[in-house]
C-alpha positions in Angstrom: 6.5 -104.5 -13.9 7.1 -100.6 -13.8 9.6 -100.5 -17.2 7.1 -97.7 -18.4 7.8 -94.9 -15.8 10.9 -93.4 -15.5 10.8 -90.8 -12.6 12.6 -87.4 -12.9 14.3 -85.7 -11.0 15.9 -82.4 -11.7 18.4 -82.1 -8.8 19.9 -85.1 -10.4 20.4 -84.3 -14.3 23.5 -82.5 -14.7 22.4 -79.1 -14.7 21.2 -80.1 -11.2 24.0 -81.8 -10.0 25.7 -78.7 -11.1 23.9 -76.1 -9.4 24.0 -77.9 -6.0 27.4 -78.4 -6.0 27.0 -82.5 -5.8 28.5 -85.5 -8.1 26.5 -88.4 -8.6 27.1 -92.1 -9.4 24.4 -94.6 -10.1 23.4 -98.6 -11.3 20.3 -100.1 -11.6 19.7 -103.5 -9.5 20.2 -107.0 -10.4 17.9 -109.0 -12.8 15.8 -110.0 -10.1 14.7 -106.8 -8.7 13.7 -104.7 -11.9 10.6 -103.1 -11.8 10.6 -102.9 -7.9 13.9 -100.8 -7.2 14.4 -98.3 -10.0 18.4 -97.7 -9.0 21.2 -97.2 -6.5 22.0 -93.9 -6.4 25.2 -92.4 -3.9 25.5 -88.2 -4.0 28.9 -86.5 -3.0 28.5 -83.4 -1.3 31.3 -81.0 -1.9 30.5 -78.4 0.8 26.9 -78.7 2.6 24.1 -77.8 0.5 20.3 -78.2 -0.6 19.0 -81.6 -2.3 15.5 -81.0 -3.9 13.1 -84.1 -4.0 10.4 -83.5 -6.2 6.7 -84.9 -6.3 7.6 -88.6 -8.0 5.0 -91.2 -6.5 8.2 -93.5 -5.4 9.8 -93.9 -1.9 13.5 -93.9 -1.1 15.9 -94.9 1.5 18.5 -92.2 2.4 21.8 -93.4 4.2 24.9 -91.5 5.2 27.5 -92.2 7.9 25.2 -91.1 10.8 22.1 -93.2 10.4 19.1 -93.7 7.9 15.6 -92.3 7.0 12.7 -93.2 4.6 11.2 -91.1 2.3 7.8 -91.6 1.9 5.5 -90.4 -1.4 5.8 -86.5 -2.0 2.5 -84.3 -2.7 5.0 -80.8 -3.3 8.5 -80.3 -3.5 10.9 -80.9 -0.3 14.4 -79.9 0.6 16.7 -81.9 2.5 19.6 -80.7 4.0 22.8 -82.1 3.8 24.8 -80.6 6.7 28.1 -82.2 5.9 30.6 -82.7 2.4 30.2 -86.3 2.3 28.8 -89.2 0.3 25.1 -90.3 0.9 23.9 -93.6 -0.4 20.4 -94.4 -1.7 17.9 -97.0 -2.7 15.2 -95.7 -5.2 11.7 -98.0 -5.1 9.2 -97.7 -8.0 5.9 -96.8 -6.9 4.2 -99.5 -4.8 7.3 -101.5 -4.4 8.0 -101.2 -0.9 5.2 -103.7 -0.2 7.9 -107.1 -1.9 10.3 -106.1 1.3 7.8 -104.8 4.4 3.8 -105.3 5.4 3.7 -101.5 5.5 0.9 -98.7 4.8 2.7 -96.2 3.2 0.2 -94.0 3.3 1.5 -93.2 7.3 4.8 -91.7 5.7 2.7 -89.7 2.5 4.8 -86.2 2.4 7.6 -87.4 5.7 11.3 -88.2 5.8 10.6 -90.6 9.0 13.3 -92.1 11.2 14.9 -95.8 10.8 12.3 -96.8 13.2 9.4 -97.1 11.0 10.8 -100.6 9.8 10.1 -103.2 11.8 13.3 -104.9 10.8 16.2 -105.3 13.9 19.1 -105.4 11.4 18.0 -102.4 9.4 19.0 -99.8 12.1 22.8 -100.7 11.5 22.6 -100.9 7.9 24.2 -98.0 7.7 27.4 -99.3 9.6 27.6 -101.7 7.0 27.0 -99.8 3.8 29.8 -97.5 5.1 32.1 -99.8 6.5 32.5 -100.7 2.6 34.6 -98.4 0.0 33.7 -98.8 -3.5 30.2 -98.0 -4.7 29.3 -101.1 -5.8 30.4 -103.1 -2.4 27.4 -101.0 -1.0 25.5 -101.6 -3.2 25.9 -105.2 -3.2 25.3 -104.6 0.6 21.8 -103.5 0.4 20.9 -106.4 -2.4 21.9 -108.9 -0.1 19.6 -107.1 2.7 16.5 -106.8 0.4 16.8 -110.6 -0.9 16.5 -111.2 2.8 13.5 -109.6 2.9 11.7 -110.3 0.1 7.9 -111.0 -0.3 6.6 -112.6 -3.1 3.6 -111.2 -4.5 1.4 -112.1 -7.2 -0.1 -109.8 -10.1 -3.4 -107.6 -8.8 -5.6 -105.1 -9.5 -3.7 -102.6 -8.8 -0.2 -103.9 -10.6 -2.6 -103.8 -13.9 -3.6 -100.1 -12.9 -0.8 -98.9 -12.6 0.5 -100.3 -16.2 -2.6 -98.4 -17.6 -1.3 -94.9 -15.9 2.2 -95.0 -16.8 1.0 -96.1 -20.6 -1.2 -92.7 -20.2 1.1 -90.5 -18.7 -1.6 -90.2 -15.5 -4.3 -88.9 -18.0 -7.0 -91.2 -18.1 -9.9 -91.4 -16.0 -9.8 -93.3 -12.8 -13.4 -94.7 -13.5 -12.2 -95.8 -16.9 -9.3 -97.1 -15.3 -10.8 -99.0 -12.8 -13.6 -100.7 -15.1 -10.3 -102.1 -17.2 -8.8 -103.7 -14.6 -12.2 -105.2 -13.1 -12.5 -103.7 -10.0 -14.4 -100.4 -8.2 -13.0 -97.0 -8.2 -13.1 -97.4 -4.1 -11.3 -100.7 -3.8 -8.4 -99.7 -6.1 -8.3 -96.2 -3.8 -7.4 -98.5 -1.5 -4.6 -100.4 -3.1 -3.1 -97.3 -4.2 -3.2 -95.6 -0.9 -1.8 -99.1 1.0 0.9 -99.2 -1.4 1.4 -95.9 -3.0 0.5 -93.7 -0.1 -1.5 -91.5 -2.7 -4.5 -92.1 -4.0 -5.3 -93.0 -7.1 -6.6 -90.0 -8.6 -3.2 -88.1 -7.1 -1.0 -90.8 -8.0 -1.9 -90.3 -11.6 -1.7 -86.3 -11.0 1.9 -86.4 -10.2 2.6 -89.3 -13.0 0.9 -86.7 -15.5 2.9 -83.5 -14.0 6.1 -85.8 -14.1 5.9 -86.2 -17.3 5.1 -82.7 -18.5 8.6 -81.5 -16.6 10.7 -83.8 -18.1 9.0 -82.8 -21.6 9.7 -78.9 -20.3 12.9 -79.8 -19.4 14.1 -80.8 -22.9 12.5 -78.3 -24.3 10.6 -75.4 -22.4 9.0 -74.2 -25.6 7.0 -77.4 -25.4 4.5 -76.5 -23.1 1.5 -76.0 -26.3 2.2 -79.7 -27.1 2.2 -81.1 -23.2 -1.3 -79.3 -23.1 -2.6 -80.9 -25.7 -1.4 -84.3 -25.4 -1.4 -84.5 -21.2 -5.3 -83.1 -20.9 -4.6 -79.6 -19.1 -7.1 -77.4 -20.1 -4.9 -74.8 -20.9 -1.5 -72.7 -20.0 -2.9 -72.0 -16.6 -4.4 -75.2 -15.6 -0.8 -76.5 -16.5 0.7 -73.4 -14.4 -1.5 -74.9 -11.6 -0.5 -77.9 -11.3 3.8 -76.6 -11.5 2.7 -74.7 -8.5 0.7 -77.5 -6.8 3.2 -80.3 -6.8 6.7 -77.8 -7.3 5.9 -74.6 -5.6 6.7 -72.6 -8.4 5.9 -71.9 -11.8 7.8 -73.9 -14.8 10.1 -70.6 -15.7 11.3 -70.5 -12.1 11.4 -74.2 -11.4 13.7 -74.7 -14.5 15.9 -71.5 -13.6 16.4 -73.2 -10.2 18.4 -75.9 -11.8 19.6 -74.6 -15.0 20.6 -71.0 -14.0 24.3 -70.1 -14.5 
């Protein structure tokens, strides 16, 4: 469903990992879940330190030994703290995924880190007992699979699944109008969809697809940023500046330095 989009991350490439002081080890999920949870990801924290999420359109799960939080979609870069040296367990959702497991609006947690709570699941608020009460990466991870087959909702194909093929193929830069008349459907009902399931709408949705993209392009190589303007749609360097600064907080020269400085 989502084998198009790759989200990035900086704090997690190994310049990142580097610069935070953190090791990483990660798997994608069984058969059955591809294209609805993108991977399985567990940090070690050598001394406490700063993890940077940045503006991805996904949701996560965050566990460590003391409890559990959701992340919802991000509109501009957050920090979370980890206090603690420890390991931290995630699950990383693709965009709009959420909605196989829980009858949620996402859209309630756009921009939050919200408490275990916000599931209405009983067994969920000791999940982290469990994860932890397990050793080797993959025991946890077979952990949560066995928690998410429990609570999974078949869905079939809609509107919006066919949408959001069409962004990812575009890298966020086609028209939402144009969008929406491929799929069959009004601008306004698809809003909808993508705010239910996204918890951004759709025009924003496709924003931070297209900005995505452009900083893994600069990331590779920063001298690309002529070529991203002319194949992503930014007017120009400052329109491209703008939108660093809108979903990053900073411009691409001092977002990269953050995580690639020596």
């Amino acid at each position: 469903m989502s084998k198009l989009y790759n989200p990035f991350q900086p704090t997690l490439t190994h310049h990142g990992l580097e610069q935070f002081n953190l090791s990483m080890k990660s798997i994608g999920p069984c058969e059955f879940f591809r294209g609805k949870v993108f991977s399985y990801l567990q940090i070690q924290a050598e001394v406490p330190t700063t993890y940077p999420v940045m503006p991805d359109g996904t949701q996560a799960i965050y566990f460590s030994p003391k409890g559990s939080m959701i992340g919802g979609a991000q509109l501009s870069a957050q920090d979370i703290h980890l206090l603690e040296p420890g390991e931290y367990f995630g699950i990383w959702f693709y965009p709009g995924a959420l909605r196989h497991f829980f009858d949620l609006d996402v859209s309630e947690i756009t921009g939050q880190f919200v408490e275990k709570s916000y599931f209405t699941c009983r067994y969920f608020s000791q999940l982290h007992n469990e994860i932890y009460e397990q050793n080797s990466f993959k025991e946890r991870v077979n952990i949560c699979e066995s928690w998410l087959l429990s609570r999974y909702l078949p869905k079939s194909i809609t509107h919006f699944d066919a949408a959001l093929q069409l962004i990812y193929q575009s890298f966020g830069s086609e028209r939402i109008s144009w969008i929406a008349d491929r799929v069959g459907c009004s601008c306004r009902h698809l809003n909808r969809h993508f705010l239910r399931y996204t918890g951004l709408t759709t025009k924003s949705f496709s924003q931070v697809v297209r900005v995505q993209h452009a900083c893994w392009e600069l990331y590779k190589n920063q001298q690309n940023s002529k070529i991203i303007i002319q194949e992503m749609g930014y007017f120009d360097q400052p329109h491209l500046i703008k939108e660093f600064k809108k979903h990053f907080a900073s411009t691409p020269g001092d977002f990269f330095s953050r995580f690639m400085s020596d």
